[in-house]
N, C-alpha and C positions, 0 to 999 in steps of 0.2 A: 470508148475506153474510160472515158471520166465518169461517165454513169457507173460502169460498174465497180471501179474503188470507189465511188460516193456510197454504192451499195454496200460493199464493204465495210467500210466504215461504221455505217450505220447497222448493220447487224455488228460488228466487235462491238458497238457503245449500247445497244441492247444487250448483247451475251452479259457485258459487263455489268451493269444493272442489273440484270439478274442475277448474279452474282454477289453482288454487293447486298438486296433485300435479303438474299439466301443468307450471308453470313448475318447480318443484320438480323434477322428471327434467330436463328442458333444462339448468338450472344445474346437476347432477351430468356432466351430458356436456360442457360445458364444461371443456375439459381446460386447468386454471391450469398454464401452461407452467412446469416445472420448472428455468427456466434458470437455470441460475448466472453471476450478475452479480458482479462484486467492482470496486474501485476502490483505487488507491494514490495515495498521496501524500507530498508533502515537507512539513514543517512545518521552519523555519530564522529562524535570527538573525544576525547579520554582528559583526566587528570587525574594522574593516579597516586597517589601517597603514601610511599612506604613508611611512613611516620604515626604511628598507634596514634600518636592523638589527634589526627588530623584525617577525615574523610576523603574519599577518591568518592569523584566524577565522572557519568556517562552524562553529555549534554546530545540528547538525539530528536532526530524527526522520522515521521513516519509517512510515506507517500505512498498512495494509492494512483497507480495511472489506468485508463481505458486503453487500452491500445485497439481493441475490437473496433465492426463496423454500427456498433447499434448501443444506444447510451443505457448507461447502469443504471438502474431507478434504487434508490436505498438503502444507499452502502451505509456501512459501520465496520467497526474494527474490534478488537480484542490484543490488549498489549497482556502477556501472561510471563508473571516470574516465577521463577522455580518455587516449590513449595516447601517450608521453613527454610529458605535462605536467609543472607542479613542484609537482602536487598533493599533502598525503600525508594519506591516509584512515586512521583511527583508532575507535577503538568497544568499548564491553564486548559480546565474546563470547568462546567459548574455541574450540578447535577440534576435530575429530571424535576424534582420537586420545587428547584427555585420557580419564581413567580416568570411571565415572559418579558418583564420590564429587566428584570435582573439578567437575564439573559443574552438581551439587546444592545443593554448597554454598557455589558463589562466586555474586556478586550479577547474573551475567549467566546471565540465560536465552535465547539464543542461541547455535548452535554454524555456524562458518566449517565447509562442506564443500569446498572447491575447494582447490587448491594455495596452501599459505600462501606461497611466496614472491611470488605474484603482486600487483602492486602497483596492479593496473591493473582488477581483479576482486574483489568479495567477493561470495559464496554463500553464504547465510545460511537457518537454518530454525530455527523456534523449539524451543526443549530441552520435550517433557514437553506438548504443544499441538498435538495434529493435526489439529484439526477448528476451521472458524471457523462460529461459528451466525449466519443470520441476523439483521443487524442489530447484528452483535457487532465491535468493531474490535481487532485486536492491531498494537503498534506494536514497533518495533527503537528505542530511541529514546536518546539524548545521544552519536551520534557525531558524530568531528570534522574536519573538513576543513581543514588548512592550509595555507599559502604564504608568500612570502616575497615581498616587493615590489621587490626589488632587482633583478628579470627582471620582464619584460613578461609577462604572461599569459593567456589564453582558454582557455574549455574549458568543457563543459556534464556534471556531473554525471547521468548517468540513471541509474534506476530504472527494475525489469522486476519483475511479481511472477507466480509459477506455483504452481499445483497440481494435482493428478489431472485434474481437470476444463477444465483451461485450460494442457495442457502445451507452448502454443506461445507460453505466454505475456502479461501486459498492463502495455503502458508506463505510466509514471505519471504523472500527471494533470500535473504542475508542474517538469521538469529546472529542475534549481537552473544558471544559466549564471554565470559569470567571466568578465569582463576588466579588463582593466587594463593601464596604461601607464608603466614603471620612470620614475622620477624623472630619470634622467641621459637616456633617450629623449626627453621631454619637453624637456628644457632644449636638446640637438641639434634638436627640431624647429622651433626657433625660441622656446623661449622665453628671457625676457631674456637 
């Protein structure tokens, strides 16, 4: 009688192992899709000044995260302000034609590739950072957006961020939007 639950036994602990290689092959053929996912985003603060002679502040950052299972090789970004707005964009970076010593050793790791007079465009890619790992976020971060309140103004800040993998591009999660209405507009639409 003990022979034959010993037999027992030992065939359930073969069944089982078989069992166990069989799931075992199935989950290797499952092919964990290597897609590459990433996300952008704005992180921002305001200081807004209804006082003509005095400028309103956007102080923001721009964060790039991988959330995917496979690293980004080559990201860059594109921060774009509306076109003839009275927006003016500001930020540490340098630009491709500095030297690599200038580069290095000023506090911005950042370099503008796109035509620096454009006021309307920045193209940005991090100095010395080609790859983003999994779960890793690199950010551009304490640039400034200002205006002046003495014009009316609207206009929606976007963000685009690309790399090898994604060279058509992805919007970012949150365009920073502006409006607002000059003080003497106000007072012609009727007020006191």
């Amino acid at each position: 009688m003990i022979t034959r639950i010993e037999d027992k036994i030992q065939a359930v602990k073969e069944q089982t192992n078989t069992y166990v290689q069989e799931i075992k092959k199935l989950v290797e053929e499952l092919a964990v899709p290597n897609k590459v996912n990433l996300i952008s985003y704005f992180t921002s603060s305001f200081n807004i000044s209804y006082d003509s002679e005095q400028e309103s502040l956007c102080l923001g950052s721009y964060h790039i995260r991988n959330i995917g299972h496979t690293p980004v090789t080559n990201p860059y970004l594109c921060i774009k302000l509306p076109k003839d707005s009275p927006f003016y964009f500001s930020g540490r970076y340098v630009h491709e034609n500095f030297t690599p010593t200038l580069k290095t050793q000023g506090q911005s790791n950042w370099e503008r590739f796109n035509d620096k007079s454009s006021k309307e465009e920045y193209w940005l890619r991090p100095i010395g950072k080609s790859t983003i790992e999994p779960n890793e976020t690199i950010s551009f971060t304490n640039f400034q957006i200002k205006w002046s309140h003495n014009l009316s103004y609207s206009g929606t800040i976007m963000g685009f961020t690309y790399c090898d993998q994604l060279t058509d591009g992805v919007l970012v999660l949150n365009p920073i939007n502006l409006n607002g209405i000059s003080p003497t507009q106000e007072e012609n639409n009727g007020g006191s």
